[in-house]
Every structure is written in structure tokens, then in C-alpha cells.
N, C-alpha and C positions, 0 to 999 in steps of 0.2 A: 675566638673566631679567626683572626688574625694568623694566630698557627695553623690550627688544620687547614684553611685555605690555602698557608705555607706549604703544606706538605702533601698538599692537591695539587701545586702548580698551577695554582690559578695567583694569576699577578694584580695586587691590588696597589694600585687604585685602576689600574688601564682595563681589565676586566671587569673587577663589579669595585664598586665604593661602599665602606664598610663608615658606620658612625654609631659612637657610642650615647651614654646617657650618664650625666652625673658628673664627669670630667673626673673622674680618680685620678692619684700622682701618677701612676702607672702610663695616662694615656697618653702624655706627651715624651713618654721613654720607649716605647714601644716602637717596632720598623715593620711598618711605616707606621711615623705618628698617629695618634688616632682623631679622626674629627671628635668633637663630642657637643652632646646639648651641657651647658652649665645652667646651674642653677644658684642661688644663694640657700645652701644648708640652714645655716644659724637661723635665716628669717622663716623659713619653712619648718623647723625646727620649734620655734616660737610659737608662730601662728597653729600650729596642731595643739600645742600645748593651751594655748589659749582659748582654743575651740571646743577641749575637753575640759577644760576645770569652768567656762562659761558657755554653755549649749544654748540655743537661741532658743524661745518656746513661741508658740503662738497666742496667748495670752490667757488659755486655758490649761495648760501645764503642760501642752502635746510639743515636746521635740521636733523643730524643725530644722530640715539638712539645708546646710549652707556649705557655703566654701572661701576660700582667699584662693586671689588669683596672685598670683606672686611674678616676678620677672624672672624668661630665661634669654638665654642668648648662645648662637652657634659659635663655637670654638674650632676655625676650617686649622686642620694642619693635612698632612700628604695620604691619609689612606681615602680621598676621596679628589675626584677629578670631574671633569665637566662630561655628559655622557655622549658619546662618539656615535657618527652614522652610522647606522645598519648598513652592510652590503650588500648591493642588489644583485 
């Protein structure tokens, strides 16, 4: 994303702010840095694994969907800025 907007001339972050998902090594090498959502892999990782070798049932054998809510957290670095006045 970051390139072709490169190669659009469109200038980030002062024009549009760009944020990733996942934090790959990539995103803090990249120009301009990339914001990104982090997450904890490993424990998400786990918890799916968990979910599938113990499925929660309703007490009559039926599969019930559940979830883990896990923690994330924003990782700001420079492809994202505060958003500027319109002009009138």
C-alpha cells in the first residue's frame, strides 16, 4: 500500500494515514514506518489450539461458539498523522 501510494504521489501520512495489522518485522523498516495493530501471536496461537482440541458443548453434545478475547495494542510510528482541517 505504501508503494503504490508512493508512486501515486500521494504523501503519507499528510494526505491519507495508512495502519497496518499484525506488526510484521517489515513494518518498522518500511518509509514511512508503518502504524500497526499488535497483537500477542503465541497466546492467540494457543488459545485457537485450545479451542479446537476442547470445543465447549451445551450439555447435550451440541457445539457451542465461543471465543477468547485476547489483548491488542496500537504501535503509532510515522505513516499516520493527526487528520487536518478541510478547506473552506
Amino acid at each position: 500500500m505504501l508503494a503504490r501510494l508512493s508512486d501515486r504521489r500521494i504523501d503519507v501520512p499528510l494526505e491519507i494515514s495508512v495502519v497496518g495489522f499484525d506488526d510484521i518485522p517489515l513494518a518498522s523498516l518500511s518509509a514511512p514506518r508503518l502504524t500497526t495493530v499488535s497483537l500477542p501471536l503465541e497466546q492467540a496461537g494457543r488459545s485457537l489450539l485450545e479451542l479446537l482440541l476442547h470445543p465447549q458443548t451445551d450439555g447435550q453434545g451440541s457445539a457451542v461458539p465461543c471465543g477468547r478475547l485476547l489483548p491488542v495494542w496500537l504501535v503509532i510510528r510515522s505513516s499516520t498523522a493527526p487528520v487536518r482541517r478541510a478547506r473552506t
